[in-house]
N, C-alpha and C positions, 0 to 999 in steps of 0.2 A: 504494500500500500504506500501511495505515495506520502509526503511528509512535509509542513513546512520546511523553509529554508532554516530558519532559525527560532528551531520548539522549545527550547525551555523561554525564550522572552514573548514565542508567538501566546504561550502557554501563560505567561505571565500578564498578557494583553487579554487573556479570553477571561481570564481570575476575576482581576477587576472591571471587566467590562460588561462584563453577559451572565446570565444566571446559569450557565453549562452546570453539569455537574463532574466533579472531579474527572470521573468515570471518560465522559464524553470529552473532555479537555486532555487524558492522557493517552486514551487511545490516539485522538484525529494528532498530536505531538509527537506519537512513538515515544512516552515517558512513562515511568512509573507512577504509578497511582498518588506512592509517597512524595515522591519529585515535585507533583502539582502540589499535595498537601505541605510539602515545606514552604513551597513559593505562594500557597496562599497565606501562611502563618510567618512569613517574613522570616523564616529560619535557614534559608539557603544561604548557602556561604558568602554570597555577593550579591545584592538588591539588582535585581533586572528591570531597566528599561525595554517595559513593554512596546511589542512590534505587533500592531493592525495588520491581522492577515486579510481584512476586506481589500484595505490600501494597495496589500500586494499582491492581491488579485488569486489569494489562496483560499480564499472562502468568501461567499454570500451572504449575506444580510439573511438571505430567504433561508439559508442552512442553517445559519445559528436561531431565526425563530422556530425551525421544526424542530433543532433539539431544546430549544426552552422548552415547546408545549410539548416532548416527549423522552422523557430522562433514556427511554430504550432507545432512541434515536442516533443512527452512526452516522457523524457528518461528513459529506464526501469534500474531496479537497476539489478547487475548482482548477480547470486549465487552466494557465497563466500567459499572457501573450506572447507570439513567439517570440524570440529572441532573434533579433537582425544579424544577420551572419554574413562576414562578409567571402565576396566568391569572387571581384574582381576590383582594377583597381591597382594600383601600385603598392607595391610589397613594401611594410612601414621597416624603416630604417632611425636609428638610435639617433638621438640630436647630435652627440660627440661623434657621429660618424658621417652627417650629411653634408659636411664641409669636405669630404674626401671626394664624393661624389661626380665631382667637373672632372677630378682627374683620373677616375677610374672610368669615366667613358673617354675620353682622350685615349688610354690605352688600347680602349678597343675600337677604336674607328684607326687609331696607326695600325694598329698587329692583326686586325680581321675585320678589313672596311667590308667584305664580305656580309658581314651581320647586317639586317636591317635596323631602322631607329624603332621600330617598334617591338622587335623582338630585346634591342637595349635597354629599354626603359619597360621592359618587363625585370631581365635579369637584374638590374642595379635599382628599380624602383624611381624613375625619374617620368619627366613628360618630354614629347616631342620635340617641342617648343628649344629644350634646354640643349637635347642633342641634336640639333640643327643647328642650335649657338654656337655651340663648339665646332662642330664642324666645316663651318662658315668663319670662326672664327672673329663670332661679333658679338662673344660672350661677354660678359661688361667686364669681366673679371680674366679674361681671357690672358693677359699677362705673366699671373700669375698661377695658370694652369700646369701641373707638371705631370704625363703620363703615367701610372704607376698602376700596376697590378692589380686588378678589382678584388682579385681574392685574397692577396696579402691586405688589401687592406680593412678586409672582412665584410663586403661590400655583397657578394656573392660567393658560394661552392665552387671549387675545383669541377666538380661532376656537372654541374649547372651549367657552368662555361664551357666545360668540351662539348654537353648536348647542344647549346648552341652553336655552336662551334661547327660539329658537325652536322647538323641542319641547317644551318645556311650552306655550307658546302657542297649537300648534297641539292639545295635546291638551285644555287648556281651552277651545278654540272662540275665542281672541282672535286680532283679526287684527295680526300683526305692527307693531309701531313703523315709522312711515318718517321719516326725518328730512326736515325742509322749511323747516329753519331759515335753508336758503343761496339757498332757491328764490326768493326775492324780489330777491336781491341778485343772482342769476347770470341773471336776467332785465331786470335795469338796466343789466348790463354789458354784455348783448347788444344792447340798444337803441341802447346808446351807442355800444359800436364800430361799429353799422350808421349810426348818423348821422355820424361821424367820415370813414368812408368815403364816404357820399354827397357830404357838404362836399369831401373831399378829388377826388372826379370832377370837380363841378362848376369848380371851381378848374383844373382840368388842362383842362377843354374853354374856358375863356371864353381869347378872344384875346389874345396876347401873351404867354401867359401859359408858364412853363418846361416840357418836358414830364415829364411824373413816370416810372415805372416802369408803373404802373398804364398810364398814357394809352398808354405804346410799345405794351404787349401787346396794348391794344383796337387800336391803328390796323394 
């Protein structure tokens, strides 16, 4: 059963305001029967400021006079309006971090003019308007703009940025970056721990020679 937001003062609002009876004020609260009976006899450990649950839309007027005229009466909680949710819109960004914001789209119009402004000012939470500025460069503040990494500067995800990244890519017909800057070097290393290991066989098979771990397994 659902339950005010907050039962022991909605509970302390129904005490002194309605003729409920204990009964009916600690069921529709989720309290104990004693819990009410302290907060009517002022023995709780802290005087509650009672909370109108008509006000907040958790019960009726028309509910609490069926339970006056009937002590067996169980009050039902009422719907409360929905809650506004938000689903679009620019993603809210911290005050101490929207002064970052000029230069973490500068980064990404130098390093992936690819990206549209709209899919920008989804990632980083900005408007059109602003990425236009920059990019025109008729930002009022434009002087003092310096590119810098949206994700370093906690503006956006790493993951967020490559899916952009590669979506716009792919809707410009480019073919994704691949990085091959290590492929050189992780191709040197394999060389060499293959020759390290050959050396280290031949050593374990010539005569007299200790046996290794290597050599036990082979024999």
């Amino acid at each position: 059963m659902a339950q005010p937001l907050m039962p022991h003062a909605t509970a302390s609002w129904l005490v002194d305001n309605t003729a409920l009876s204990f009964e009916q004020i600690a069921e529709f609260c989720g309290l104990h029967i004693l819990e009410v009976q302290a907060i009517a006899d002022d023995t709780a450990a802290t005087k509650l400021t009672g909370r109108d649950p008509v006000r907040a839309h958790e019960l009726t007027m028309e509910e609490i006079e069926k339970g006056q005229a009937d002590p067996d009466y169980r009050l039902k909680m009422s719907k409360g309006p929905d809650q506004v949710r938000r689903t679009k819109g620019p993603r809210y960004t911290p005050v101490s971090k929207r002064q970052d914001k000029p230069d973490g789209i500068a980064w990404i119009i130098r390093n992936h003019p690819e990206i549209s402004d709209g899919a920008i000012g989804k990632l980083i939470g900005t408007t059109r308007n602003t990425i236009a500025a920059i990019r025109d460069r008729t930002h009022w503040n434009i002087a003092n703009i310096v590119p810098k990494d949206p994700v370093t500067l906690g503006l956006t995800t790493q993951r967020e940025l490559d899916a952009a990244v590669a979506k716009a890519a792919k809707a410009a017909g480019i073919e994704a970056p691949v990085d091959t800057r290590l492929e050189g070097d992780r191709e040197a290393l394999i060389e060499q721990l293959r020759a390290e290991r050959e050396a280290a066989s031949r050593e374990a098979d010539e005569p007299g020679a200790e046996p290794t771990p290597d050599s036990i397994f082979r024999s």
